[in-house]
N, C-alpha and C positions, 0 to 999 in steps of 0.2 A: 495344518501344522501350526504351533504355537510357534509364539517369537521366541522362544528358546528353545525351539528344537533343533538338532539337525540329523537330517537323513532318518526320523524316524527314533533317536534317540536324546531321551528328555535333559535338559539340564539336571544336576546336580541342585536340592533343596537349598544350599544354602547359594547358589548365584543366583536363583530366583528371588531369593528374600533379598539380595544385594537391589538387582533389579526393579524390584517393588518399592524396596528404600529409594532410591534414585530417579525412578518416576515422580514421588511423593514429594521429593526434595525440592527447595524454591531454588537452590543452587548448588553449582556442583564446585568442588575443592579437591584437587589432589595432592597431596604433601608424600613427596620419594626425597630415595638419596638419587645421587644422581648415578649414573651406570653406563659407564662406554660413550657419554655425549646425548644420554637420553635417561627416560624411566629403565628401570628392568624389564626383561622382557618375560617376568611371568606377572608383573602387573597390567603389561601392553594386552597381554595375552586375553587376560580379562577383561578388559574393556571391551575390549575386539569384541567378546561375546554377547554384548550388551545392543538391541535394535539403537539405530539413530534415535528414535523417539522419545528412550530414553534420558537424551541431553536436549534434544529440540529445546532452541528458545529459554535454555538458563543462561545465568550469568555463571563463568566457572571460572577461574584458575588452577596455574600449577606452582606447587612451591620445592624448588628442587634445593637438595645442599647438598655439600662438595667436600672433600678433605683439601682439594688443590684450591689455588685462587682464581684460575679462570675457565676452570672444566663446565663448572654450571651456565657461563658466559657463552660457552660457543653451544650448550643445546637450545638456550633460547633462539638463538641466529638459526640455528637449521631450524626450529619449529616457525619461526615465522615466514619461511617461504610457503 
């Protein structure tokens, strides 16, 4: 079974090439709005898809923005525990 299968069913061509991109990457960067105290959950969603190995060992950040003034404040607090 490939790292993007599951159950026998292949990923989608382009989360592969996302994935290939991302291996290839010196580092990883994510820029959302911000959503309920977090990313969205159909960009969580795709990450999720992605093997660990695919981030192994980069440098990454996340850059979140907000309409309010301290909504993008308290996702960093939950992301650091």
């Amino acid at each position: 079974m490939t790292q993007l299968q599951y159950e026998g069913i292949q990923a989608p061509d382009w989360l592969s090439s996302i994935n290939s991109k991302l291996k290839e990457a010196d580092a990883v960067v994510v820029v959302s709005a911000e959503y309920n105290h977090s990313i969205p959950p159909p960009l969580s969603n795709m990450l999720d898809h992605f093997p660990l190995a695919s981030y192994a060992y980069k440098p990454s950040g996340i850059v979140c923005y907000s309409t309010g003034m301290q909504d993008t404040s308290f996702f960093f607090v939950e992301c650091s525990y």
